[in-house]
C-alpha positions as CSV (number, residue, x, y, z in Angstrom):
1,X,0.0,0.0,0.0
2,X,1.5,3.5,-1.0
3,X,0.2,7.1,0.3
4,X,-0.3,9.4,-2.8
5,X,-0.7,13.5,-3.4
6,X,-1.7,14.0,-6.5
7,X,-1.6,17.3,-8.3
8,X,-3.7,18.4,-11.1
9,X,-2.9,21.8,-12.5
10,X,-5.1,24.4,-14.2
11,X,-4.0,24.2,-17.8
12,X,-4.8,20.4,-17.9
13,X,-8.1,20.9,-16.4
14,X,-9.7,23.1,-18.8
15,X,-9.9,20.6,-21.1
16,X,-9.6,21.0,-25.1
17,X,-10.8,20.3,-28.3
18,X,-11.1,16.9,-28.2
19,X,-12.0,16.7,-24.2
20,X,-13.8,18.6,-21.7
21,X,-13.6,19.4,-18.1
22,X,-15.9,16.6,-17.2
23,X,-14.4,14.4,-19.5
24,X,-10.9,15.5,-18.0
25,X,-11.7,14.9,-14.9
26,X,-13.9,11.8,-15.6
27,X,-10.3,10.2,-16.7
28,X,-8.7,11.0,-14.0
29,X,-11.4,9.8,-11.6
30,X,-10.7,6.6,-13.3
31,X,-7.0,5.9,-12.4
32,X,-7.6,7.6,-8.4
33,X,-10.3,4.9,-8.1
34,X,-8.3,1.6,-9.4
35,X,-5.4,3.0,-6.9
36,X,-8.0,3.1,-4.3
37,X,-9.1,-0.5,-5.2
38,X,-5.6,-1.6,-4.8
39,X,-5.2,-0.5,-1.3
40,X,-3.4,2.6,-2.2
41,X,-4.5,6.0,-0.3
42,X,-4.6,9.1,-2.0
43,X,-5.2,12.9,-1.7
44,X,-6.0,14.6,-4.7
45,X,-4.4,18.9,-5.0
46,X,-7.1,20.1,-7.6
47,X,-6.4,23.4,-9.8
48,X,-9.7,24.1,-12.0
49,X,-11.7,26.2,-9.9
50,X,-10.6,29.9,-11.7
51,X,-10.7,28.2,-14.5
52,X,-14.2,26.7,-14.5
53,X,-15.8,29.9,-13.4
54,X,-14.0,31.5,-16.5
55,X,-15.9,29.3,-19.0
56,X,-19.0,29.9,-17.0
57,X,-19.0,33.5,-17.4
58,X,-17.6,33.1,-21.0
59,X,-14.4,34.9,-20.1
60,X,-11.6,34.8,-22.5
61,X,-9.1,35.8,-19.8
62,X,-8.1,34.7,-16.3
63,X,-9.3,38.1,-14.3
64,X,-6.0,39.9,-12.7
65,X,-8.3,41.7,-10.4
66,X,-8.7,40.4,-6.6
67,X,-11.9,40.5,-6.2
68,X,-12.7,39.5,-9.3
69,X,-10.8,36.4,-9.0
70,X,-12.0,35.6,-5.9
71,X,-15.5,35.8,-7.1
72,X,-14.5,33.7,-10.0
73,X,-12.8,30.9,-7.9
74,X,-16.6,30.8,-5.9
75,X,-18.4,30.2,-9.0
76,X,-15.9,27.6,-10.5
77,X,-15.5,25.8,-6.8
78,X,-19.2,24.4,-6.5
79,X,-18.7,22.9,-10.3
80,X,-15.4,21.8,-9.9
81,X,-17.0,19.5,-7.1
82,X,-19.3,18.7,-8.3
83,X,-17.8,16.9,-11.1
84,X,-14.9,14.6,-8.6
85,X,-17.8,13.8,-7.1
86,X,-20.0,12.5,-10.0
87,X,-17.2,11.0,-11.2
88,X,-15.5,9.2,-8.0
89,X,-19.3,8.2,-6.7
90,X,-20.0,5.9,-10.0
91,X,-17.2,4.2,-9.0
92,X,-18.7,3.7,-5.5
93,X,-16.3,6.1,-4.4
94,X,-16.9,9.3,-1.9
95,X,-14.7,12.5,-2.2
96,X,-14.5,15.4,0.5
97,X,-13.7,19.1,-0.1
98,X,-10.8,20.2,1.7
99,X,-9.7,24.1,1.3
100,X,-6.3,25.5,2.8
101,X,-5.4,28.5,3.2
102,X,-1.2,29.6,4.6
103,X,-3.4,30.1,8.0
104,X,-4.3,27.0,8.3
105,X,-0.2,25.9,7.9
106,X,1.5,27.7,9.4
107,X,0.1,27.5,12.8
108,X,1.4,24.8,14.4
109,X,-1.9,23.6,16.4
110,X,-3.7,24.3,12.8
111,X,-1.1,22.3,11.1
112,X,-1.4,19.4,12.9
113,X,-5.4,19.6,12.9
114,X,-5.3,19.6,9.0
115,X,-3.1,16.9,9.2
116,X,-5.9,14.5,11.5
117,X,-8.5,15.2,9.1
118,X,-6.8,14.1,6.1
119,X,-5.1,10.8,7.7
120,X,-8.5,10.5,9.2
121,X,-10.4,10.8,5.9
122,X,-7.8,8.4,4.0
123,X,-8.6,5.7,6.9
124,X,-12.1,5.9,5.8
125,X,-10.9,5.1,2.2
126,X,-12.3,8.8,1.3
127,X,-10.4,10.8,-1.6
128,X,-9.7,14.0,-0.4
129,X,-9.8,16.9,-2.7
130,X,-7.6,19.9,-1.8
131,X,-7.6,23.2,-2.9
132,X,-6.2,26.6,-1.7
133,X,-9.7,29.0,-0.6
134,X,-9.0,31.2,-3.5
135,X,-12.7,32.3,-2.7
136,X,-12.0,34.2,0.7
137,X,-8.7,34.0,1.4
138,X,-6.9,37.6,0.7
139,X,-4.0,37.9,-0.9
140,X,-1.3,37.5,1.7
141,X,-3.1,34.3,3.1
142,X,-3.0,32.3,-0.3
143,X,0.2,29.8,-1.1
144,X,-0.4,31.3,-5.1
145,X,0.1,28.3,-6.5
146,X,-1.1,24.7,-6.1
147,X,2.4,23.1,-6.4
148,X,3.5,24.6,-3.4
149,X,0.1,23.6,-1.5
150,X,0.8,20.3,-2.8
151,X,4.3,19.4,-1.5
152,X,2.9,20.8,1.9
153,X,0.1,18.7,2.1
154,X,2.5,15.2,1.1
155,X,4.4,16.5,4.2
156,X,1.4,17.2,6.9
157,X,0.4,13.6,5.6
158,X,3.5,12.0,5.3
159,X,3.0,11.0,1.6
160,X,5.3,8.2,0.0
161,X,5.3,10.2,-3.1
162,X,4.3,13.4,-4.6
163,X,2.7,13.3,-8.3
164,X,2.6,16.4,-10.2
165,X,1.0,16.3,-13.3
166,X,1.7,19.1,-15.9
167,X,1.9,20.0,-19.9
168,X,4.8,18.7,-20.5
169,X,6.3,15.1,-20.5
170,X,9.1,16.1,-18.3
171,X,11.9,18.2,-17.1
172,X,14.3,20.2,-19.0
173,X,17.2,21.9,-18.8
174,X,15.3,25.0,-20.1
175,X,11.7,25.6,-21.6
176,X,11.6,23.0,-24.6
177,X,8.7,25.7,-26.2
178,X,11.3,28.3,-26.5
179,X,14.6,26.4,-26.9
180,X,14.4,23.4,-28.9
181,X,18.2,22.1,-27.5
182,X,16.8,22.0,-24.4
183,X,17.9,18.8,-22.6
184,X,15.4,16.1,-20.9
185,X,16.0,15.3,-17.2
186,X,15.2,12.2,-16.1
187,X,16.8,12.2,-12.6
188,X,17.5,14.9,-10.2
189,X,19.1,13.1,-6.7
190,X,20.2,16.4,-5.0
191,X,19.4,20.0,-3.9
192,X,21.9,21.5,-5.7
193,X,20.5,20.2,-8.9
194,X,17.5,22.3,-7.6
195,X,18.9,25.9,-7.3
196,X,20.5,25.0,-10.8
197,X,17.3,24.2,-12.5
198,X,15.5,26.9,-10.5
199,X,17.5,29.3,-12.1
200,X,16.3,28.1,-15.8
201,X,12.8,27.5,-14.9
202,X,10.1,28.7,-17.1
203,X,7.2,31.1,-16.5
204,X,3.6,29.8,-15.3
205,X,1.1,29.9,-18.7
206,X,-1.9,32.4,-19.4
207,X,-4.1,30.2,-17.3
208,X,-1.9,28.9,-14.6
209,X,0.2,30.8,-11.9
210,X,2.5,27.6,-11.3
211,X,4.8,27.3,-14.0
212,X,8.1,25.0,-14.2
213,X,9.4,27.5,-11.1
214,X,7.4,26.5,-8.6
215,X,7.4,23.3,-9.9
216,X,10.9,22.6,-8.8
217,X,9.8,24.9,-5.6
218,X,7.5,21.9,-4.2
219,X,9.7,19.5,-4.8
220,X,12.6,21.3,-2.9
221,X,10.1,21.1,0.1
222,X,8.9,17.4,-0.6
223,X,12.2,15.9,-1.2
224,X,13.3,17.4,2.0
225,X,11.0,16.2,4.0
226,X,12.3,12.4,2.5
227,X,9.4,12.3,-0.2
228,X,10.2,11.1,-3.7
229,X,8.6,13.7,-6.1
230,X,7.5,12.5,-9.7
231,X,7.4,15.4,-12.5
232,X,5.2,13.9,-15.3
233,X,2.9,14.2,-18.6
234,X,-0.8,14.8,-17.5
235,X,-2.2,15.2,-21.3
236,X,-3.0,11.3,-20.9
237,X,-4.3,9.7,-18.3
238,X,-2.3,6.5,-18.7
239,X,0.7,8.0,-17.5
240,X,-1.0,8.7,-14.5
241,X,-2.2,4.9,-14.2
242,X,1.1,3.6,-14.7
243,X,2.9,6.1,-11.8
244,X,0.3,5.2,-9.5
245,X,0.9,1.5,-10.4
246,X,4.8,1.8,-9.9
247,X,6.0,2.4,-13.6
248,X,8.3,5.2,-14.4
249,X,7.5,8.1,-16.3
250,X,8.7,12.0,-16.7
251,X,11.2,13.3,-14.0
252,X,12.0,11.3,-10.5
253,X,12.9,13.7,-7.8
254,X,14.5,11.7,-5.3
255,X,14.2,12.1,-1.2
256,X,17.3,13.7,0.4
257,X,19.5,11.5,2.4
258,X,18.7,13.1,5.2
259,X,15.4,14.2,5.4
260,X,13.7,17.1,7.3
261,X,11.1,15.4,10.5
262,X,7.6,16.9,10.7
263,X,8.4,19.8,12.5
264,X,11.7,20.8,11.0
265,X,9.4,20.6,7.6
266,X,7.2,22.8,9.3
267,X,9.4,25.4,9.6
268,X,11.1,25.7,6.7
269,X,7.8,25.2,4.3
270,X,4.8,26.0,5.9
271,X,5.7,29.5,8.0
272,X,5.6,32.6,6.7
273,X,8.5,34.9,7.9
274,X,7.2,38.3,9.6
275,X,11.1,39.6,10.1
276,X,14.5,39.2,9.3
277,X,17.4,39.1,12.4
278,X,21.1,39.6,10.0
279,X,23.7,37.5,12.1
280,X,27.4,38.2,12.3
281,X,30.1,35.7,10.8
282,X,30.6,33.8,14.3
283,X,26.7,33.3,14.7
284,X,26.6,31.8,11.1
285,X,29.9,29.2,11.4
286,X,27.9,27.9,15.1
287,X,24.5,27.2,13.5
288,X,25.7,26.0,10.5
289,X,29.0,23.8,12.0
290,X,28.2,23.6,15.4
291,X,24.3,22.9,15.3
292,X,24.1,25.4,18.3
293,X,21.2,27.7,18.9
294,X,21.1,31.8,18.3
295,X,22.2,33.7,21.1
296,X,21.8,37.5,21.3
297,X,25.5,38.3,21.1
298,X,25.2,37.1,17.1
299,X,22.5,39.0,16.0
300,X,23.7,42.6,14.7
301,X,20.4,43.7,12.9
302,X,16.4,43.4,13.1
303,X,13.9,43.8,10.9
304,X,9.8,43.7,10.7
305,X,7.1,43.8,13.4
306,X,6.8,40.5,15.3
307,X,5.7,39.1,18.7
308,X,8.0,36.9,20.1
309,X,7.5,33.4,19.1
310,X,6.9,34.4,15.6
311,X,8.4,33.0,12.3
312,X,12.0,34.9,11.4
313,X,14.7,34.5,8.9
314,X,17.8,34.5,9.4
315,X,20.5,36.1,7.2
316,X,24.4,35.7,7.1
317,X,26.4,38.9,6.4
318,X,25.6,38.8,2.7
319,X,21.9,38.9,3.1
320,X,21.5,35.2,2.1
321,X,19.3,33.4,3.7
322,X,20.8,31.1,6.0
323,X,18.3,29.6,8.5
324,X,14.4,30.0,9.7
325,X,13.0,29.9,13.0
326,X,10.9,31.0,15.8
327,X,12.4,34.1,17.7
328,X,11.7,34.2,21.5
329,X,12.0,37.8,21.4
330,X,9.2,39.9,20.1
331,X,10.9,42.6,17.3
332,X,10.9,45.6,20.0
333,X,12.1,43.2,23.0
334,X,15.2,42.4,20.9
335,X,15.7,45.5,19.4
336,X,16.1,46.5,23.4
337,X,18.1,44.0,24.0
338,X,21.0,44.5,21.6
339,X,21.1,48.4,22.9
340,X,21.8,46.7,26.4
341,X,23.5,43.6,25.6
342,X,26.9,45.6,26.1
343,X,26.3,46.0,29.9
344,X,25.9,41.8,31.0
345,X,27.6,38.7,30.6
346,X,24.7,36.8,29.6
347,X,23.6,36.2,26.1
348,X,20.4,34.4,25.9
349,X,19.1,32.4,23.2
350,X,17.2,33.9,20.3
351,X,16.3,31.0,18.3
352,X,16.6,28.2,19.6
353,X,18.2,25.0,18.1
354,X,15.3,22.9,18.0
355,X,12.7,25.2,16.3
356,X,15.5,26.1,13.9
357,X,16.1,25.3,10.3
358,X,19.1,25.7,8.2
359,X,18.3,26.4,4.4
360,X,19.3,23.7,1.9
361,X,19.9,21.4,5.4
């Protein structure tokens, strides 16, 4: 038995001329259920819902308004449903509509509720169908893209593999639409091979805001949480049989050696960072060498507005990133305590060790 997430994007959903949405989707349904019937859990990330309300206002364009798109997403969601449902409950299957928004992740309490209902909806042999509350959620809340939502989800449910369907039939070494000696990638083993690729990714399409970019993104996150992430063709729903049957296909992400636990995933992925604390050159040799925590006596600048206990990064001299955490000072307690750090002996910890993260760890 293997734990699946599944993600569906936006372009492949719309459907063309020789398939609709329903048929789409009807296709799809058909490989989720024979993984079901082979003992296999899964939880389905579902793009579509912009997309659907689109066709049902006969727009030619994906709105770049707010509130328009927000209103869009709320007539698209009900139909989008609508159809997994149709479609998984003629194969005596029952589907339930889960919608994420960053709040819901990056709390840690939150977190680990979304987590119970989705292990807890798998045990019933229910698909789950995720999708990010484009409806409500304002800007700031919302992940943008349903490749990131995806890799988090494989990690709050701890997800053998992560499947992202997409346009293309793999990987490249650039966009294979613009550069036609681009290279195919078949294998990536290590995070390196990340940035690298980053750095040549592609922009998201006219109707999707994902794009080969944050493609790579989620898998960054999934493989280092020890999740192997599989890159493939969505344009035919056999691909997506064989994968979920074992055979190979597209691009293999594989786990890193030493993966992220739970928590650690946590806060590197799911928390959004509300400052920035810049760390001098001995501060950035301990956590990264010495696997100490942040005392007070490393950090030379803050910025942002936080409470203590809140989400920071943390940046070497250079202004690269170098770690995340949670800060036990709030911004204006720390900001205090540098001014007066010159007049004690004591340097107390900042971040500590275990709700720290080092980038690329």
């Amino acid at each position: 038995m293997s734990l699946w997430v599944v993600k569906v994007g936006t372009s492949l959903l719309r459907g063309n001329e020789k398939q609709s949405t329903a048929e789409v989707i009807e296709s799809y349904s058909a490989c989720l259920s024979a993984s079901l019937k082979r003992g296999d859990h899964v939880v389905l990330v579902t793009s579509g819902a912009v997309g659907l309300g689109c066709n049902r206002l006969g727009l030619s364009q994906r709105p770049v308004d707010e509130v328009a798109l927000q209103a869009t997403a709320a007539i698209g969601q009900g139909q989008l449903m609508a159809l997994y449902e149709a479609a998984m409950s003629r194969r005596g299957y029952t589907v339930a509509q889960v919608l994420l928004t960053r709040s819901d992740l990056g709390s840690r309490h939150r977190y680990r509720n979304a987590s119970s209902t989705l292990k807890q909806l798998l045990d019933w042999g229910v698909l789950p169908v995720v999708n990010e509350n484009d409806a409500l959620s304002p800007e700031e809340l919302r992940y943008g893209d349903n490749d990131t939502l995806s890799a988090l989800v494989a990690t709050a449910v701890e997800a053998d593999q992560l499947i992202m369907l997409t346009d293309v039939d793999r990987l490249y070494s650039s966009d294979p639409r613009i550069n036609a000696s681009a290279e195919p990638i078949s294998d990536v083993y290590h995070p390196h091979e990340l940035t690298a690729l980053e750095v040549a990714a592609g922009e998201g399409g006219p109707w999707g805001t994902g794009g080969m970019a944050t493609k790579l993104a989620a898998a960054r996150i999934a493989t280092a949480s020890g999740i192997t992430v599989l890159l493939a063709d969505g344009r035919d729903p056999q691909v997506l049989d064989g994968l979920l049957q074992g055979r190979r296909s597209g691009t293999v992400f594989h786990p890193h050696p030493q993966p992220l636990g739970n928590r650690k995933s946590w806060l590197a992925h799911a928390l959004k960072p509300l400052g920035t604390l810049q760390l001098d050159e001995g501060a950035c040799d301990a956590l990264q060498h010495r696997g100490a925590s942040l005392l007070l006596v490393g950090v030379k600048e803050v910025d942002g507005n936080f409470e203590a206990n809140q989400p920071v990064r943390l940046i070497n001299p250079e202004g690269n990133e170098l770690a995340r955490g949670l800060c036990s000072f709030s911004s204006k307690e720390l900001l205090e305590a540098i001014k007066t750090q010159m007049n004690t002996n004591r340097s107390p910890v900042v971040v500590h060790r275990d709700v720290l993260v080092l980038r690329n760890a």
